[in-house]
C-alpha positions as CSV (number, residue, x, y, z in Angstrom):
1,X,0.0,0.0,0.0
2,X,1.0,3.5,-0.2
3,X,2.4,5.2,2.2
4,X,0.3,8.2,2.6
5,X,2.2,9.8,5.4
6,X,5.6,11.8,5.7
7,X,8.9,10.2,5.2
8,X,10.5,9.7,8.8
9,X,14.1,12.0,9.3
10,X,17.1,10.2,8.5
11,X,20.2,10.2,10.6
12,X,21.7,13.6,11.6
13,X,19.7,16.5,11.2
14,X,20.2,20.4,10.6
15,X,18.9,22.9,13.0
16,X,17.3,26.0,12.0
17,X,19.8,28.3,12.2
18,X,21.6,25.9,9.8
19,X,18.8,25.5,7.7
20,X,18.6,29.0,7.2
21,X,22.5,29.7,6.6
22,X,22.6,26.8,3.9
23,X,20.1,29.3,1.7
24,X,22.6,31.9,2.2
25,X,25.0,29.6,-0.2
26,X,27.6,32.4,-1.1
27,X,28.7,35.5,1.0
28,X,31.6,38.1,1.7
29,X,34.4,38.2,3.4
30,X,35.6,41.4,4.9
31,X,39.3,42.1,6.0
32,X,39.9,45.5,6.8
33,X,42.2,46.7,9.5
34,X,45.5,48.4,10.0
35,X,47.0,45.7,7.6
36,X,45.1,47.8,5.1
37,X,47.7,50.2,5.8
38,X,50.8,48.8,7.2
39,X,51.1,45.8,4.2
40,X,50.9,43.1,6.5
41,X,49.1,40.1,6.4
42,X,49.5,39.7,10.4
43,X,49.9,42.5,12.2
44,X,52.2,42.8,15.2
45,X,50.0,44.2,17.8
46,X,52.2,47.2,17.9
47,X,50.6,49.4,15.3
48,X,49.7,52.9,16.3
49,X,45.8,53.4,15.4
50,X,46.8,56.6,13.7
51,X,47.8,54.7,10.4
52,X,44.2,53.4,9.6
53,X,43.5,56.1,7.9
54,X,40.6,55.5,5.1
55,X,40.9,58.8,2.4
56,X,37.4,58.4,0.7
57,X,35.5,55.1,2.7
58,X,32.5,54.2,1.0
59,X,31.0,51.2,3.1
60,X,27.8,51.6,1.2
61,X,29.2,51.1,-2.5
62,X,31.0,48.1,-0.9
63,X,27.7,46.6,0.0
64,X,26.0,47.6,-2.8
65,X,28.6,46.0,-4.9
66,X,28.1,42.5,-2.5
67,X,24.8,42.3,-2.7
68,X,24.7,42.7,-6.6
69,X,27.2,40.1,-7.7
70,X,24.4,37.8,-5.4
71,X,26.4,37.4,-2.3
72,X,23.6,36.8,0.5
73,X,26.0,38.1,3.5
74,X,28.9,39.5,4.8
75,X,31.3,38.6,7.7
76,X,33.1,41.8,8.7
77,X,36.6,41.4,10.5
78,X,35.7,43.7,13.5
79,X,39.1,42.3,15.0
80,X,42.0,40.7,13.6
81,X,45.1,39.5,15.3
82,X,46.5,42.9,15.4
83,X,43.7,43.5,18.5
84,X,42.7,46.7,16.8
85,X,39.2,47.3,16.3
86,X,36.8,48.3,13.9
87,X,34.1,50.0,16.5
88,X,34.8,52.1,19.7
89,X,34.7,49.2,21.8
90,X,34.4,50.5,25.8
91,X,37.2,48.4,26.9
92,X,40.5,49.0,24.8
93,X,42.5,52.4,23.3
94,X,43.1,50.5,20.8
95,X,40.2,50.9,17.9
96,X,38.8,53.3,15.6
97,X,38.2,55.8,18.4
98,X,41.8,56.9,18.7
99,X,42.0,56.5,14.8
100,X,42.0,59.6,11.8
101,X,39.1,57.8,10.7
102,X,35.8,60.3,11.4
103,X,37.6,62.4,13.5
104,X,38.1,59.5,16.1
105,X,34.1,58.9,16.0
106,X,33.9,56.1,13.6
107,X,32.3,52.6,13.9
108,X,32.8,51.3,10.9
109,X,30.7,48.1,12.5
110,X,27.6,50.4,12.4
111,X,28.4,51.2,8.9
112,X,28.5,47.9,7.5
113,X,25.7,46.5,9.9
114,X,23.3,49.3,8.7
115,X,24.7,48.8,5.1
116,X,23.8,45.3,5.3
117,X,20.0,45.7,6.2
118,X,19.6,48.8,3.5
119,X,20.2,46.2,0.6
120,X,19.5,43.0,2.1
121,X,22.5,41.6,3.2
122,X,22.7,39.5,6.1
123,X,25.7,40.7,8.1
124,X,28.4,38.6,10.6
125,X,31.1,39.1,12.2
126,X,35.1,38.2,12.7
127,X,36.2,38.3,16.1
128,X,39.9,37.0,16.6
129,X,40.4,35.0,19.5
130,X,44.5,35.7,19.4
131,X,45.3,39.1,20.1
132,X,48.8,40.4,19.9
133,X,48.3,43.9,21.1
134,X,46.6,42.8,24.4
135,X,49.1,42.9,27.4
136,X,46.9,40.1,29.3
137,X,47.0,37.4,26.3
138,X,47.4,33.8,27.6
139,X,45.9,34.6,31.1
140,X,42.4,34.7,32.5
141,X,41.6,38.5,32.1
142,X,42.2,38.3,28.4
143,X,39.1,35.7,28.4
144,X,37.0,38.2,30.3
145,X,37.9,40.5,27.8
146,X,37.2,38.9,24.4
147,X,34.2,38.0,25.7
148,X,33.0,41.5,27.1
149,X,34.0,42.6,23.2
150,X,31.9,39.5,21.6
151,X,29.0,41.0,24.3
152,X,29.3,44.5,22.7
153,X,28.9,43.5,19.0
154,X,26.5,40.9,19.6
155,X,23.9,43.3,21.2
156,X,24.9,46.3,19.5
157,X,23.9,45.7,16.1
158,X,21.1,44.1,15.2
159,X,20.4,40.6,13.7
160,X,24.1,38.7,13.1
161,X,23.6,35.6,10.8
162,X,27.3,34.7,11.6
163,X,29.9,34.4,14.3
164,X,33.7,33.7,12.6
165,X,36.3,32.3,15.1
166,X,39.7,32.3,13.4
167,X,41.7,29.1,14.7
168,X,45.3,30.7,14.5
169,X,45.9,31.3,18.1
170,X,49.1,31.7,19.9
171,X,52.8,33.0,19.3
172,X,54.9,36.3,19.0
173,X,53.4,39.6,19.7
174,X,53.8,42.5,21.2
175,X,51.5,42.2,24.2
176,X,51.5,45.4,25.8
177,X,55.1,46.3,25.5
178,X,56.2,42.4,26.4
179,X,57.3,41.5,22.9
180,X,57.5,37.7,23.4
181,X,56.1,34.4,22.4
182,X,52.9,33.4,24.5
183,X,51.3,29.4,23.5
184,X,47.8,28.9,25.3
185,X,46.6,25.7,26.7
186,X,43.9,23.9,24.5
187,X,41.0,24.6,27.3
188,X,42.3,28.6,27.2
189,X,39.0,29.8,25.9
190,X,36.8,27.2,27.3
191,X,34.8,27.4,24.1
192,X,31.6,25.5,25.6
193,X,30.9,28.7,27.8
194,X,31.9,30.9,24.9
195,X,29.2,29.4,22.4
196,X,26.8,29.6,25.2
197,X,27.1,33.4,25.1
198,X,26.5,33.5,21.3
199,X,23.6,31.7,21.9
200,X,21.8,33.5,24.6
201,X,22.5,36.8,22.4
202,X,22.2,36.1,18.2
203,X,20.4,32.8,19.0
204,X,20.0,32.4,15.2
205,X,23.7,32.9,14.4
206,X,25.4,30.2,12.8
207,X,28.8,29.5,15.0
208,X,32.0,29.5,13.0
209,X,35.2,27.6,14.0
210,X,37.8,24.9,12.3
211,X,35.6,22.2,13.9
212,X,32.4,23.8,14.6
213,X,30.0,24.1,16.1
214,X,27.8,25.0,14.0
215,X,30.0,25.4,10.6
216,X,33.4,23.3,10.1
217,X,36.1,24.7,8.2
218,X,36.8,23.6,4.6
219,X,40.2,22.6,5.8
220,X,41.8,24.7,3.2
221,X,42.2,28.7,2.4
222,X,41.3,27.9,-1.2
223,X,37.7,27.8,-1.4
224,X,37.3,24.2,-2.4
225,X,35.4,21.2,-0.6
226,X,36.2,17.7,-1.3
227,X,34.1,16.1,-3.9
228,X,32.1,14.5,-2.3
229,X,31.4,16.9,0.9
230,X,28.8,15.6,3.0
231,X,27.3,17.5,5.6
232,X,27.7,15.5,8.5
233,X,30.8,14.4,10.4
234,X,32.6,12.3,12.7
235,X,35.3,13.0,14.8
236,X,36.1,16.3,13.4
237,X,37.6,17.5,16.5
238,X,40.3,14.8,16.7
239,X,40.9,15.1,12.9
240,X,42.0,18.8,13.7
241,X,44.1,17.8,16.2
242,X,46.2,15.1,14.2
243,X,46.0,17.8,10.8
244,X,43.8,15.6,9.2
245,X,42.0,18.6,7.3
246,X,40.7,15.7,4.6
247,X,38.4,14.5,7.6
248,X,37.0,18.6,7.2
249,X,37.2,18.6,3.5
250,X,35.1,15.7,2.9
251,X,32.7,15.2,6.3
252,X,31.5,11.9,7.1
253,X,28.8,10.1,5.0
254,X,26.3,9.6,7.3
255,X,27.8,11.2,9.9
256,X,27.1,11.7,13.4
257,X,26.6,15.2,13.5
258,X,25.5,18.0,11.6
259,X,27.8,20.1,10.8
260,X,28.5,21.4,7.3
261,X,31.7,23.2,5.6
262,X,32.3,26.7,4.9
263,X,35.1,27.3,1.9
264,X,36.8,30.7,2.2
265,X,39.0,32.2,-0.2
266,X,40.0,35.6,-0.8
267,X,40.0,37.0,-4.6
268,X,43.3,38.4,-4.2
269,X,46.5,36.0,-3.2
270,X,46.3,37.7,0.5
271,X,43.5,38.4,2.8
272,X,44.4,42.2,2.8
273,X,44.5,44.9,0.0
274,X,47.9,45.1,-0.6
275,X,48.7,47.5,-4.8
276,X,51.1,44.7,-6.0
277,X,48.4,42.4,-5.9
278,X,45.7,44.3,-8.1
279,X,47.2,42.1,-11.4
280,X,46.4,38.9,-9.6
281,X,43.0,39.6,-8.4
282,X,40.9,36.1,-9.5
283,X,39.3,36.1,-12.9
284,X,35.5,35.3,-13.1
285,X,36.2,32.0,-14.7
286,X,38.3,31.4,-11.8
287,X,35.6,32.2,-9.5
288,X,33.0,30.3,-11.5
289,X,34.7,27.5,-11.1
290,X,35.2,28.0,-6.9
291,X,31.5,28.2,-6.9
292,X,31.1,25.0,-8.2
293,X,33.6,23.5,-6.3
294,X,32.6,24.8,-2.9
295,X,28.6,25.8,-3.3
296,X,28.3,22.9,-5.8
297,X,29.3,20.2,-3.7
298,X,26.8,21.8,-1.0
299,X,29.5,24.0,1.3
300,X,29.0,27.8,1.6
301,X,31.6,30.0,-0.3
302,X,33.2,32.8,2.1
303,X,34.7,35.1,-1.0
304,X,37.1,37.6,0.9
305,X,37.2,41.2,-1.1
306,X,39.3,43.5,1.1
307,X,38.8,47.3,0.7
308,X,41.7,49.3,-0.1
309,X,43.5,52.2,1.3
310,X,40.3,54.5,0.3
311,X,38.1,52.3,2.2
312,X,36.7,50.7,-1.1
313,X,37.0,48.1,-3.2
314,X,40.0,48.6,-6.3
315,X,39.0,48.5,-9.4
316,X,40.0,45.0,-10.6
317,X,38.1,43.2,-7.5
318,X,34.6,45.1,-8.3
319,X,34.9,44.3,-12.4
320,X,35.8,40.7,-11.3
321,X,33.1,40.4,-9.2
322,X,30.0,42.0,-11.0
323,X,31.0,39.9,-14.1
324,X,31.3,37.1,-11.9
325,X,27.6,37.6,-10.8
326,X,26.1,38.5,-14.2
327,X,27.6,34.9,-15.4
328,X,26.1,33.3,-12.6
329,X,22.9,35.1,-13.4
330,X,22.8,34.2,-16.9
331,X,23.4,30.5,-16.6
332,X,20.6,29.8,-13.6
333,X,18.1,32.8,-15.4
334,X,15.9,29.5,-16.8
335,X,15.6,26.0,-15.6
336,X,15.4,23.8,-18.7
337,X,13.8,21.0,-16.4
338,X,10.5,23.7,-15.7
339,X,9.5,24.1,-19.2
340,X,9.7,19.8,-20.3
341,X,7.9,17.1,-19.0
342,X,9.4,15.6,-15.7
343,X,8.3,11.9,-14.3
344,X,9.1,9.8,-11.5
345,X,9.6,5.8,-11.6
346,X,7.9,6.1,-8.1
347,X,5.9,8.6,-5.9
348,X,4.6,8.3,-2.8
349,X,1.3,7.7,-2.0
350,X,-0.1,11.0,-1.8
351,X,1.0,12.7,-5.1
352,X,-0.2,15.6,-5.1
353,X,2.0,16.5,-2.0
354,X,5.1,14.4,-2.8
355,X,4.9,14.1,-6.8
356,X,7.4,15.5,-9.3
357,X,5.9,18.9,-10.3
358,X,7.2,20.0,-6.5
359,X,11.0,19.5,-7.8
360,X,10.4,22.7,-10.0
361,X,8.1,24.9,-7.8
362,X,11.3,27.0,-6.8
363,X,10.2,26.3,-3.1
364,X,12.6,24.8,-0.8
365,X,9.8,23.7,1.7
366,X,8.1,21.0,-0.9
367,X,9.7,17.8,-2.5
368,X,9.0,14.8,-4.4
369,X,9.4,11.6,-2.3
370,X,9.4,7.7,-2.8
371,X,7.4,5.2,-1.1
372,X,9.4,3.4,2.5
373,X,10.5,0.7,0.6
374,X,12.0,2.0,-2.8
375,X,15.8,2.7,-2.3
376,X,16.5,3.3,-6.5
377,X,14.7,5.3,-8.2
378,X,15.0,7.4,-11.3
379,X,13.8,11.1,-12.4
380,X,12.9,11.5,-16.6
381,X,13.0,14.7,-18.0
382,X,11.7,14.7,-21.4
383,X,11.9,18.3,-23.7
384,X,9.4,19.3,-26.2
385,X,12.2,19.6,-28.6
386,X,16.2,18.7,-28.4
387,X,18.1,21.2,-25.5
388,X,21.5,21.9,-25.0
389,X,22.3,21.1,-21.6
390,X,25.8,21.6,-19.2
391,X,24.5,21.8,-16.1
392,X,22.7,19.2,-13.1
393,X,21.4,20.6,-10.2
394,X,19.7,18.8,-7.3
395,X,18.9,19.6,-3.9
396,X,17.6,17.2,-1.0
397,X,14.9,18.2,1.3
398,X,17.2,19.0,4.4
399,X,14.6,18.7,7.3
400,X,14.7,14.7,6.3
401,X,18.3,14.5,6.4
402,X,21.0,13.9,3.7
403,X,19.9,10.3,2.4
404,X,20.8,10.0,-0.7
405,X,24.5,8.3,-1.6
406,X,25.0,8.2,-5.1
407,X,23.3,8.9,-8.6
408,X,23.9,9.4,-12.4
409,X,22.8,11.4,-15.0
410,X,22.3,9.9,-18.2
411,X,21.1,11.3,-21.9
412,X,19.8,10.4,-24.6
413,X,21.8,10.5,-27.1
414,X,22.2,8.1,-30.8
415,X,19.3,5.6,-30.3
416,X,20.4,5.1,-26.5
417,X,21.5,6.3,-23.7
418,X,24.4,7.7,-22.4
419,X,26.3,8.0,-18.7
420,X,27.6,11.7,-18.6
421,X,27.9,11.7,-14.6
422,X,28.4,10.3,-11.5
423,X,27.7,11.8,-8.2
424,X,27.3,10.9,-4.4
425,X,26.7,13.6,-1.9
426,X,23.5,15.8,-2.9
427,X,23.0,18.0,0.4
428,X,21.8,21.0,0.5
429,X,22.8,22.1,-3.5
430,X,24.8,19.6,-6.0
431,X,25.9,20.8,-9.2
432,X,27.9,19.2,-12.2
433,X,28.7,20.5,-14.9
434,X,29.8,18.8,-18.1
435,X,30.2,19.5,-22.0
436,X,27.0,20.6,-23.7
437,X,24.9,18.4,-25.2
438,X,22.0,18.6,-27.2
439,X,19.4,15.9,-26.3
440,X,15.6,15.3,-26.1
441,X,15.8,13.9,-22.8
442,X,17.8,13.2,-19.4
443,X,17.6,10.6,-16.8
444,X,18.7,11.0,-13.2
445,X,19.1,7.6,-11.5
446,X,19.2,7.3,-7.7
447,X,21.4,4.6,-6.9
448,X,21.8,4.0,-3.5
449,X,20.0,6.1,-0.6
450,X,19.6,5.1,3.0
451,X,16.0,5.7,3.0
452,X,13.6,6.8,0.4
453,X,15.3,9.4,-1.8
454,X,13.7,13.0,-1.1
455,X,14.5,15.9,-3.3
456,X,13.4,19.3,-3.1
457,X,14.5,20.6,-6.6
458,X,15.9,19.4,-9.5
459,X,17.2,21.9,-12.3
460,X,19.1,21.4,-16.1
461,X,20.8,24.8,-16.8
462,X,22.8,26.2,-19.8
463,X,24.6,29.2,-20.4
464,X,23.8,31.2,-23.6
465,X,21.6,30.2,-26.6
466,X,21.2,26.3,-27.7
């Protein structure tokens, strides 16, 4: 018989706040600070606050620019290692309000924050756990004081989708004067109480470290997950510990935990404006092919685009970028799939809630389902004439968990058909891309899944004319 009812969750599951920062898919990355001015990557912790020093800032044509090349948010680096920050924070010297910038009455926080909401960018924030300028590093009042600091920009400025923990911690610095090498215990933050804090004040933000533990790190600084890259893992902590970033670029099929993979990656070679670098900002073929290779394999891509010395971004990284975005605008502007005739070898009992038509409704909250029992399964997409087709999207329906395990894609192509692709992970987005080809139809074939197969969308893209 049937089954009429709702296919039961599947192993690990996301939480809302995850759920809602897998739709975000692709944001900004922010590095602005003294480096900006200095040429470091790292600063020292010495650096007087009179070099930052913006001539023409323009925090609103930065956004603007974000928000139009498609990125969904922005993660701001408040603080760096350097310890100097980008608001007037209560409890240091050592931050915008002893700065040039605004006559020592800046907060470039509030800029970016209120930036954010004016063109619907969801805004985060970079707070450095290392700090080299602070003279207490390494003992218990530094705690106290990264946490009073997290407590002032997560109640200061609105909604944060975000929270970015960098996980270099440790070494030479200046430290008030001391100038030494300082190493912290692996308990030094006592992270558990840390994350509680986030959570009793952005309870919607998203938690990012190298483990978690929300979002785990990609494992690498150049915007690329593991193909596959399951959302779940096992053990991630340990794998840290023993530099086994694979374990972080991959995950864990059917994993223990939920806990999916951000890929950042700056456009330019560092993480800072620095003029020698404006020939080797990333080209948007280059960046095309990060986003499929991070927001493709269904991680998050963290782009970094550093302002310059003006306080803007340079001229190459703002051409790179709105090209970048009209391409990807172009290629998803029409889903082949919507306009042919799409069928299902199976569908669960209640088809007009489960059936095929809900894998092209453009709603992430509906899906096409199997009955219990079916574990293979396949998807036909037949077009009212021949299409040229490059590229395969599929999403699951996260709520149920990530179930399915691998899949094909097949055409039709001289009388038969035709294996173009294999694929395994599908997550939260899944896209492959391969040679156009001109066919009448497509196949997707589930299989292997741990349960019935769920999908929430299924989409056949080309770029340009057939």
């Amino acid at each position: 018989m049937p089954d009429s009812a709702p296919p039961l969750p599947c192993g690990a599951l996301p939480s809302a706040r995850q759920l809602r920062w897998h739709r975000l898919e692709a944001y900004a990355f922010v590095h602005f600070t003294v480096n900006t001015f200095t040429g470091r990557e790292w600063g020292y912790g010495d650096e007087s606050p009179a070099c930052f020093a913006p001539t023409d800032c323009d925090v609103d044509g930065i956004v603007r620019d974000i928000g139009a090349a498609g990125l969904r948010g922005l993660i701001l680096t408040a603080k760096h290692h350097d310890g100097f920050c980008l608001w007037p924070s209560q409890f240091t010297a050592h931050s915008l309000r002893h700065s040039p910038y605004r006559g020592g009455r800046g907060d470039l926080v509030r800029e970016f924050a209120d930036a954010c909401g004016r063109h619907g960018v969801a805004f985060g924030v970079y707070l450095s756990p290392w700090d080299r300028h602070h003279a207490a590093y390494g003992q218990p009042a530094y705690v106290t004081y990264f946490r009073a600091q997290l407590r002032e920009l997560l109640t200061a400025y609105g909604p944060i989708f975000e929270v970015w923990f960098d996980g270099a911690n440790g070494g030479d610095g200046y430290y008030g004067g001391a100038r030494e090498r300082r190493q912290i215990a692996e308990d030094y933050y006592d992270w558990p109480r840390t994350h509680q804090l986030v959570r009793e004040l952005q309870p919607d933000a998203v938690i990012f470290s190298a483990t978690g533990p929300d979002v785990r790190w990609v494992g690498n600084e150049d915007g690329v997950a593991g193909s596959p890259c399951w959302p779940t893992i096992t053990g991630d902590e340990e794998a840290v510990r023993r530099g086994d970033f694979a374990v972080l670029n991959s995950g864990t099929p059917r994993g223990a935990v939920w806990r999916p993979a951000e890929a950042d990656v700056s456009i330019r070679p560092g993480w800072f404006h620095h003029d020698h670098e404006d020939r080797a900002v990333k080209t948007p073929d280059q960046l095309m092919d990060l986003f499929f290779a991070s927001v493709g394999r269904g991680a998050a891509l963290n782009l970094n685009l550093p302002p310059d010395r003006r306080g803007r971004l340079a001229d190459p990284d703002r051409a790179a970028l709105a090209a970048w975005g009209e391409r990807r605008r172009a290629l998803f502007a029409r889903n082949l799939a919507a306009g042919a005739t799409v069928t299902a070898s199976d569908t669960r009992g209640n088809a007009a809630r489960y059936g095929a038509a809900n894998l092209l409704d453009g709603s992430p909250d509906t899906y096409w389902a199997t009955n219990d029992p079916v574990r293979h399964a396949e998807l036909m997409v037949e077009f009212a004439q021949p299409e040229g087709v490059e590229v395969l999207q599929l999403r699951e329906f996260l709520p149920l968990g990530c179930r399915i395990e691998s899949f094909a894609l097949d055409a039709w192509r001289d009388g038969g058909w035709s294996e173009l692709a294999l694929g395994s992970a599908v997550g939260s987005n899944c896209l492959l891309r391969f040679p156009r080809l001109i066919t009448p139809r497509v196949r997707v074939r589930l299989l292997k899944a741990a349960a019935c197969p769920v999908l929430s969308a299924l989409g056949l893209y080309r770029s340009g004319p057939a």
